[in-house]
N, CA and C of each residue as an Amber inpcrd file, in Angstrom:
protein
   426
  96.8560000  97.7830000 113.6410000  96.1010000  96.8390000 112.8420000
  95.5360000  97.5750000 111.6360000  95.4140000  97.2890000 110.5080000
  95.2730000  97.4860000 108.9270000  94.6280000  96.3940000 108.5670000
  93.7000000  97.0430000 108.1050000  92.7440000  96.4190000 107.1270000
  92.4560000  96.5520000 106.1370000  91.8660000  95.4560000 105.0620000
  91.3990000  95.8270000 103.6400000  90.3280000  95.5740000 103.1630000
  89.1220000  96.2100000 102.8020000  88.2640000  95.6160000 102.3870000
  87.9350000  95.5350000 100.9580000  87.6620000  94.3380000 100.1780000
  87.5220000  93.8280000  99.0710000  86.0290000  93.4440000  98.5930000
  85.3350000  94.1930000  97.7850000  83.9280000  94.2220000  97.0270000
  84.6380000  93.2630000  95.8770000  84.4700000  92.2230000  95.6900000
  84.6640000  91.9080000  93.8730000  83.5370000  91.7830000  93.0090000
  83.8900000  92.2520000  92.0000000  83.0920000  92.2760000  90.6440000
  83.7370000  92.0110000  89.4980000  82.5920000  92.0190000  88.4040000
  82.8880000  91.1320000  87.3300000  83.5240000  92.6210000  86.6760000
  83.1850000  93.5080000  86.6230000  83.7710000  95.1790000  85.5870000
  84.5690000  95.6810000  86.6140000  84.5110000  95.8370000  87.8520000
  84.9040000  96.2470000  88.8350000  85.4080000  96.0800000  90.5220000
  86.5150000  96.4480000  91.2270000  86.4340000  96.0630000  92.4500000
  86.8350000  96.9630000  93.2690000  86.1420000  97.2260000  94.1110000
  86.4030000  97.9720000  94.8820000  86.6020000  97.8760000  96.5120000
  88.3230000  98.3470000  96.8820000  89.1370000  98.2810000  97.7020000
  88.6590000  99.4950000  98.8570000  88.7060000  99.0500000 100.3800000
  88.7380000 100.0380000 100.8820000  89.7780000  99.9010000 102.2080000
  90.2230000 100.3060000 103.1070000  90.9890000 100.3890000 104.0310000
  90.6740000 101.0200000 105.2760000  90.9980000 100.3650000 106.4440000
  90.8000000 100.8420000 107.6910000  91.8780000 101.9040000 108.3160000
  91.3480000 102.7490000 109.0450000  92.3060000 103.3550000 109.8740000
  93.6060000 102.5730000 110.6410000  94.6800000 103.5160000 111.4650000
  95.5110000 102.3570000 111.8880000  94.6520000 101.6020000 112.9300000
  93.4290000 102.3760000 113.7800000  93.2810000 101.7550000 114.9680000
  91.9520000 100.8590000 114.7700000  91.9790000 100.3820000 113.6400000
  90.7990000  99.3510000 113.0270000  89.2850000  99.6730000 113.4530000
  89.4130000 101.1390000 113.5040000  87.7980000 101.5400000 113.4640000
  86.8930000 102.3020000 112.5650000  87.4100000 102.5730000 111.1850000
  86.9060000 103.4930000 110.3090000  87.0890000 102.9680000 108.9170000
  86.6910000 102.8760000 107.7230000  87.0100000 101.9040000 106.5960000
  86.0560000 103.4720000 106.2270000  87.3240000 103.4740000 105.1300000
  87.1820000 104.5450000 103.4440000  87.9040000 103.9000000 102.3070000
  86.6660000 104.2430000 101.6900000  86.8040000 103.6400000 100.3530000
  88.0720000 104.3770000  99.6540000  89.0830000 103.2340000  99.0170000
  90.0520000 104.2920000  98.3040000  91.0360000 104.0380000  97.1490000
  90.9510000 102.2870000  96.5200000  90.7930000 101.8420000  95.0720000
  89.7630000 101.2450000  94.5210000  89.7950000 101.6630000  92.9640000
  89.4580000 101.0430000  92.1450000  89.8060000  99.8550000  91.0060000
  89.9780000  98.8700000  91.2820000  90.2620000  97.7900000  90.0290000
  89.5190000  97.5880000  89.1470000  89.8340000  98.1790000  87.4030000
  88.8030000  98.3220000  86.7450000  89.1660000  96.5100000  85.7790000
  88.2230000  95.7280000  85.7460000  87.6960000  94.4070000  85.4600000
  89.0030000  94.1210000  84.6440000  89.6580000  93.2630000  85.5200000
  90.8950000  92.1440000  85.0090000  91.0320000  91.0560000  84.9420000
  90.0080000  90.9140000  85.6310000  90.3920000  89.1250000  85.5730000
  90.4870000  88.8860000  87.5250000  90.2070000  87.1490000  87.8660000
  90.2900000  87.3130000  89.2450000  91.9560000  87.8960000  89.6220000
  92.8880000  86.9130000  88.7360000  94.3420000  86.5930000  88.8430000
  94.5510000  87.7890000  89.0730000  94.6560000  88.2920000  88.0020000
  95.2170000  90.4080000  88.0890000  94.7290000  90.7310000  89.1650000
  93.8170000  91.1250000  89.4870000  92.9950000  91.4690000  90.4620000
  93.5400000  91.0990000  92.2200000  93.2180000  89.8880000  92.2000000
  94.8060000  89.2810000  93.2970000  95.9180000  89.8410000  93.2970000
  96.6020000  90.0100000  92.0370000  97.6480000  90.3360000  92.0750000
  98.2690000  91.9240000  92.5950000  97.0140000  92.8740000  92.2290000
  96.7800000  94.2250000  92.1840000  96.8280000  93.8250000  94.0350000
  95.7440000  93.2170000  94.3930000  95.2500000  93.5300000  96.0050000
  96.7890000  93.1030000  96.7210000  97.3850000  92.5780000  96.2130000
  98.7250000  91.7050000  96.9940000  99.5810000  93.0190000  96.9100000
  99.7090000  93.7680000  95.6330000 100.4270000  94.9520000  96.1790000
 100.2500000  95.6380000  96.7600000  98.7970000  96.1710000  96.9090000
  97.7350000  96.7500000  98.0850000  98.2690000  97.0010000  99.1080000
  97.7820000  95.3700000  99.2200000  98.3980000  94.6490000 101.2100000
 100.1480000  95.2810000 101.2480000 100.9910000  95.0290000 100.4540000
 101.9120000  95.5520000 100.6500000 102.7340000  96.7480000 100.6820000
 101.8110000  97.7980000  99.9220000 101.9000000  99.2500000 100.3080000
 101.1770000  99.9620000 101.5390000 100.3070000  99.3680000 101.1990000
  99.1600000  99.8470000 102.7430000  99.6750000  99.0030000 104.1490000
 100.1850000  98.0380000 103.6090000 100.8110000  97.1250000 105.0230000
  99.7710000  96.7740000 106.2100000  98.9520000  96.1240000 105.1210000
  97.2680000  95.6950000 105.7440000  98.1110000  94.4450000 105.9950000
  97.5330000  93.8790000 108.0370000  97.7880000  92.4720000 107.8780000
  96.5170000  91.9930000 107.9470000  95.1370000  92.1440000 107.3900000
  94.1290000  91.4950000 107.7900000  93.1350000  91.6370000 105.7950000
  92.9720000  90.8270000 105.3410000  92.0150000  91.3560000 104.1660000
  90.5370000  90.9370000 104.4140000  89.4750000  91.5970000 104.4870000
  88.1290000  91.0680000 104.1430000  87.8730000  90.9690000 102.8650000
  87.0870000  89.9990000 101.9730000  86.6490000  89.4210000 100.9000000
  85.2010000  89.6210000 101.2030000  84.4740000  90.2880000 100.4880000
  82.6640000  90.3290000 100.7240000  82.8630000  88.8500000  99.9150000
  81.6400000  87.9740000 100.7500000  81.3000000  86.7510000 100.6340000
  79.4730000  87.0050000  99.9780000  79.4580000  87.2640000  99.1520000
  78.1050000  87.3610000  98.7490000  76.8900000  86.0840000  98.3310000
  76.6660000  85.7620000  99.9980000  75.8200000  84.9080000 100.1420000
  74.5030000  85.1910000  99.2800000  73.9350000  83.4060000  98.9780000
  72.4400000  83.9750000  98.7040000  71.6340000  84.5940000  99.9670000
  70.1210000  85.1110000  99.9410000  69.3750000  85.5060000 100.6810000
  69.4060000  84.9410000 101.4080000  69.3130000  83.0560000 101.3680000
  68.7520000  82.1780000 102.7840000  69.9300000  81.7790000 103.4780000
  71.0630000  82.4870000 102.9810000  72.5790000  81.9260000 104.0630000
  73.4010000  80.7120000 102.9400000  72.8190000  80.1040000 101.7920000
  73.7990000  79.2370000 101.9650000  74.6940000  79.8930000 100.3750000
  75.8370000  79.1500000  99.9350000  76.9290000  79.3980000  99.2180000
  76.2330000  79.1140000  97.8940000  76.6450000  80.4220000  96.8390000
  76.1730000  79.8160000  95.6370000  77.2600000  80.7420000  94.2390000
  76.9480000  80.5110000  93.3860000  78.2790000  80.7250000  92.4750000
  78.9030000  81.7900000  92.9650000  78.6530000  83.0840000  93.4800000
  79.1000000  84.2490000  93.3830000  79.8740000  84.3530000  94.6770000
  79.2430000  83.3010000  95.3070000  80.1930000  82.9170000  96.5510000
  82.0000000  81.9430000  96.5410000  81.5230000  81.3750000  95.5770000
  82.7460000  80.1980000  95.0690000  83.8210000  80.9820000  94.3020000
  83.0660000  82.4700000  93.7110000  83.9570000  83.2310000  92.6890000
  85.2160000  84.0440000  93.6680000  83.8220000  84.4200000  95.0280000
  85.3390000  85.4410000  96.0920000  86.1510000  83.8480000  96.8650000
  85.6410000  82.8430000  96.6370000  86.4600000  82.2360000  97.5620000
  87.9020000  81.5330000  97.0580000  86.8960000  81.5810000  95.2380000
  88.2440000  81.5750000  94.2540000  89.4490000  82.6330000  94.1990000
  88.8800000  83.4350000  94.3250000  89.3530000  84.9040000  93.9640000
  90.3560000  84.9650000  95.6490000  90.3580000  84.5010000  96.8580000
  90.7050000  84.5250000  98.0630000  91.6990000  83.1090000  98.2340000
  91.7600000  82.0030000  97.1710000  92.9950000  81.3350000  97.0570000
  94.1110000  81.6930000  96.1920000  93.4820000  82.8200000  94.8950000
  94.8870000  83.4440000  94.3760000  95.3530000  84.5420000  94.8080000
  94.6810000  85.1880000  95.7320000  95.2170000  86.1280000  96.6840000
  96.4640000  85.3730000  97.5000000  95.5410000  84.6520000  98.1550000
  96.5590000  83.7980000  99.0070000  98.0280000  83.0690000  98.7230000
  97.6650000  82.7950000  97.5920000  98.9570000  82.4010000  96.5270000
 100.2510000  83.6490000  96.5860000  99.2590000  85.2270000  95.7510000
 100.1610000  85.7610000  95.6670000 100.7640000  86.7830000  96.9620000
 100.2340000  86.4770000  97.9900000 100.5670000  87.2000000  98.9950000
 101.9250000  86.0040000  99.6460000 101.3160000  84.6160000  99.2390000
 102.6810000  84.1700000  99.6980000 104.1850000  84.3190000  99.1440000
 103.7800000  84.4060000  97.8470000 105.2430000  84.6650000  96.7060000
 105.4420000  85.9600000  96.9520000 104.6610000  86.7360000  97.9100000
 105.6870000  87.9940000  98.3390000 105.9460000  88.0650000  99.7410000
 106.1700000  87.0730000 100.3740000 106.5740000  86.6390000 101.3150000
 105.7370000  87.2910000 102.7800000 104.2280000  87.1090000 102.2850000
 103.4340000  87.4230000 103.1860000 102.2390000  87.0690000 103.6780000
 103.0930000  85.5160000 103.9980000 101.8750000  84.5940000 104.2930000
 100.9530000  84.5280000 105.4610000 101.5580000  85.7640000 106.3930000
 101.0900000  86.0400000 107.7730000  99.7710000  86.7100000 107.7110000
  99.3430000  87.5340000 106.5100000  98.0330000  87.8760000 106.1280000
  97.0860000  86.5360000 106.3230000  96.2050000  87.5920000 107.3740000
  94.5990000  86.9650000 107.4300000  93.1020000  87.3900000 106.4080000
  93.0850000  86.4350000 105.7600000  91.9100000  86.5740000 104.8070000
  90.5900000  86.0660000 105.7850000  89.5810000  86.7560000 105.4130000
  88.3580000  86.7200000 105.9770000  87.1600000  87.0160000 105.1760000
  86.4150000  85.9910000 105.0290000  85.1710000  86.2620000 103.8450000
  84.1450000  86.8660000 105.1190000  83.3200000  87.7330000 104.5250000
  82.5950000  88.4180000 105.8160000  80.9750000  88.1550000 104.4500000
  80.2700000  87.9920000 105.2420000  78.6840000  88.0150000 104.3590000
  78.7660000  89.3780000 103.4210000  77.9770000  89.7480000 102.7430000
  78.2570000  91.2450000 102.2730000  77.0500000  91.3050000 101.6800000
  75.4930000  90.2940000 102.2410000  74.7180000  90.4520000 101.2300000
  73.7310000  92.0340000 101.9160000  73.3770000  92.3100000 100.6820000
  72.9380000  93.5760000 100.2040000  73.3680000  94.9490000 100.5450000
  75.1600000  94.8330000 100.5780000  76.4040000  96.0480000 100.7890000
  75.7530000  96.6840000  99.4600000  75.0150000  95.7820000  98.1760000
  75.4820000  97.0150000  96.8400000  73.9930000  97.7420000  96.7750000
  73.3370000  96.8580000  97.4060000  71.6620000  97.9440000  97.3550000
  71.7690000  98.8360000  98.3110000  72.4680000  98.9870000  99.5630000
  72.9320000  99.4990000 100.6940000  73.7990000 100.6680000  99.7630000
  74.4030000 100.6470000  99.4620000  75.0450000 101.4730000  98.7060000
  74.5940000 102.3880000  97.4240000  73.9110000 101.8530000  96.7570000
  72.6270000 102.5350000  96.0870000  72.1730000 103.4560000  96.5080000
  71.6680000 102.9230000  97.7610000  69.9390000 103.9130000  98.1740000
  71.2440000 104.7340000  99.1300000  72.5580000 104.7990000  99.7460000
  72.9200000 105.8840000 100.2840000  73.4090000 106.7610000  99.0140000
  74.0410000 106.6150000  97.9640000  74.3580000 107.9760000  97.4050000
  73.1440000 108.1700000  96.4910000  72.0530000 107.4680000  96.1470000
  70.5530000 108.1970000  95.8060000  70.3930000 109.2950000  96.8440000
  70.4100000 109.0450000  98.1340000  69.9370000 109.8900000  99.3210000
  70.8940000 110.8890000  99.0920000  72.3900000 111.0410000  98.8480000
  73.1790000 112.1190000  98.6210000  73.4490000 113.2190000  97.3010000
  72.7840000 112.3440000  96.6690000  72.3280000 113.2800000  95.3680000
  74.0900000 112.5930000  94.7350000  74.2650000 111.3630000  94.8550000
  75.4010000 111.1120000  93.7400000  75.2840000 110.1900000  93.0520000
  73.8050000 110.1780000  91.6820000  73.6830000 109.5100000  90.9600000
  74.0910000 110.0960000  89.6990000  75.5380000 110.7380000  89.9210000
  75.6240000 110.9820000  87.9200000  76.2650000 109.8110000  87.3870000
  77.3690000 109.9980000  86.4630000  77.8710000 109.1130000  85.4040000
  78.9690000 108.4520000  86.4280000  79.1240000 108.7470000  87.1940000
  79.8930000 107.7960000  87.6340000  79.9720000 106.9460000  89.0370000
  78.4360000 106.8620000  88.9180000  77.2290000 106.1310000  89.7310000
  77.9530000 104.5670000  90.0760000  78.1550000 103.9820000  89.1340000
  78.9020000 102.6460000  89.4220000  80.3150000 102.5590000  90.2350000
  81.0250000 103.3200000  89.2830000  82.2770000 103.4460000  90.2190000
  81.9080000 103.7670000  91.3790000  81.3570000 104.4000000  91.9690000
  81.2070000 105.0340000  93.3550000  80.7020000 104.0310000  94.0990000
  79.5670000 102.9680000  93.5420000  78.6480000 101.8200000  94.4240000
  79.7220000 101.0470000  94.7790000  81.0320000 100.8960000  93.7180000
  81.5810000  99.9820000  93.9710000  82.6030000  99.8580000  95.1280000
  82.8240000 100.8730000  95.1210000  84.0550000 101.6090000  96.2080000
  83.6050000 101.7830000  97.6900000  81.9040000 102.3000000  97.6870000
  81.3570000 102.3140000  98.5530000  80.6660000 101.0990000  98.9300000
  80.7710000 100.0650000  98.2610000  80.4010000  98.6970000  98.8010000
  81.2140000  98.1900000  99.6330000  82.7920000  98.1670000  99.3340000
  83.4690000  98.2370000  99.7800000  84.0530000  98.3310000 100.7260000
  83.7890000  99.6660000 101.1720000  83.3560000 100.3950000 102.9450000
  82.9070000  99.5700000 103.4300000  81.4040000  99.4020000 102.7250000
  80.8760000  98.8800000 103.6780000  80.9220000  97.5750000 104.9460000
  81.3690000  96.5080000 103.7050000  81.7860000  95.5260000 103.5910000
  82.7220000  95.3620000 105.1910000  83.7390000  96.6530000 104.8020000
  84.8010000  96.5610000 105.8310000  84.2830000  97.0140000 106.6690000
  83.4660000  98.5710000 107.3220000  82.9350000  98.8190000 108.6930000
  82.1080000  98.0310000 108.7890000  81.3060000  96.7690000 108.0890000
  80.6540000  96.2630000 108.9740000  81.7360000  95.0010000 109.7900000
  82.5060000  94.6440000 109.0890000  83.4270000  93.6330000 109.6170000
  83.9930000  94.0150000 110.7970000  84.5730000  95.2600000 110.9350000
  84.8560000  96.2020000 111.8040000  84.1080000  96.4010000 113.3830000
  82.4830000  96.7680000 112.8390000  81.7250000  96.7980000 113.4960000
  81.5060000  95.4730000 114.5980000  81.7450000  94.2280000 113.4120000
  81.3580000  92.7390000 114.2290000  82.3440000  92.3370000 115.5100000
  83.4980000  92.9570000 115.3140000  84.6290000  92.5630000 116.2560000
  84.4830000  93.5840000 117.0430000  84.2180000  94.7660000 117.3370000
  84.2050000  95.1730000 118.6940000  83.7210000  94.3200000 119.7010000
């Protein structure tokens, strides 16, 4: 089992991947701000080099649980996935929006704590949101 986990952002997205035995998620692309479409399109080759059959989408709920733009954007962003994973004949992929609220402040305050706030502070939140996103998804199914 292969997994993918998907942070989206508006400059950035960041991809991470599970071990084969679906217990460990490292962060390990970057999509630098394309658009949702591209972006889909990028993760569809993803899934098909990495030969992930499962994708998580961080679902970035508001605070009180319910759906609000930024939520409608991954769920947008999780029907042109779906699109292009079918035109590559891989419609057997399971998409899964998982909550992801506060993966990017979570991610913050761990590489503050590691001393990795230089210049390329963002890229790193993003990648490491990422992770997160996925070991916690990870975490929920044991």
């Amino acid at each position: 089992m292969k997994l993918l986990g998907i942070d989206l952002g508006d400059a950035r997205t960041g991809v991470a991947a599970s071990d084969l035995t679906g217990s460990l998620a490292r962060g390990f692309h970057l999509i630098e701000g394309k658009g949702l479409k591209k972006t889909a399109i990028e993760v569809a080759e993803l899934v098909l080099s990495e030969g992930a059959d499962t994708v998580v989408i961080g679902d970035p709920l508001n605070m009180d649980g319910t759906a609000g733009e930024r939520s409608a954007k991954a769920h947008a962003f999780g029907k042109l996935l779906e699109g292009q994973l079918f035109a590559r004949g891989r419609e057997d992929v399971k998409l899964v929006f998982f909550d992801e609220r506060l993966t990017t402040v979570e991610a913050h305050e761990i590489l503050a704590m590691t001393g990795n706030g230089d210049m390329g502070h963002r890229r790193k939140v993003d990648m490491l949101a990422s992770e997160l996103i996925l070991q916690d998804y990870l975490d929920s199914i044991k």
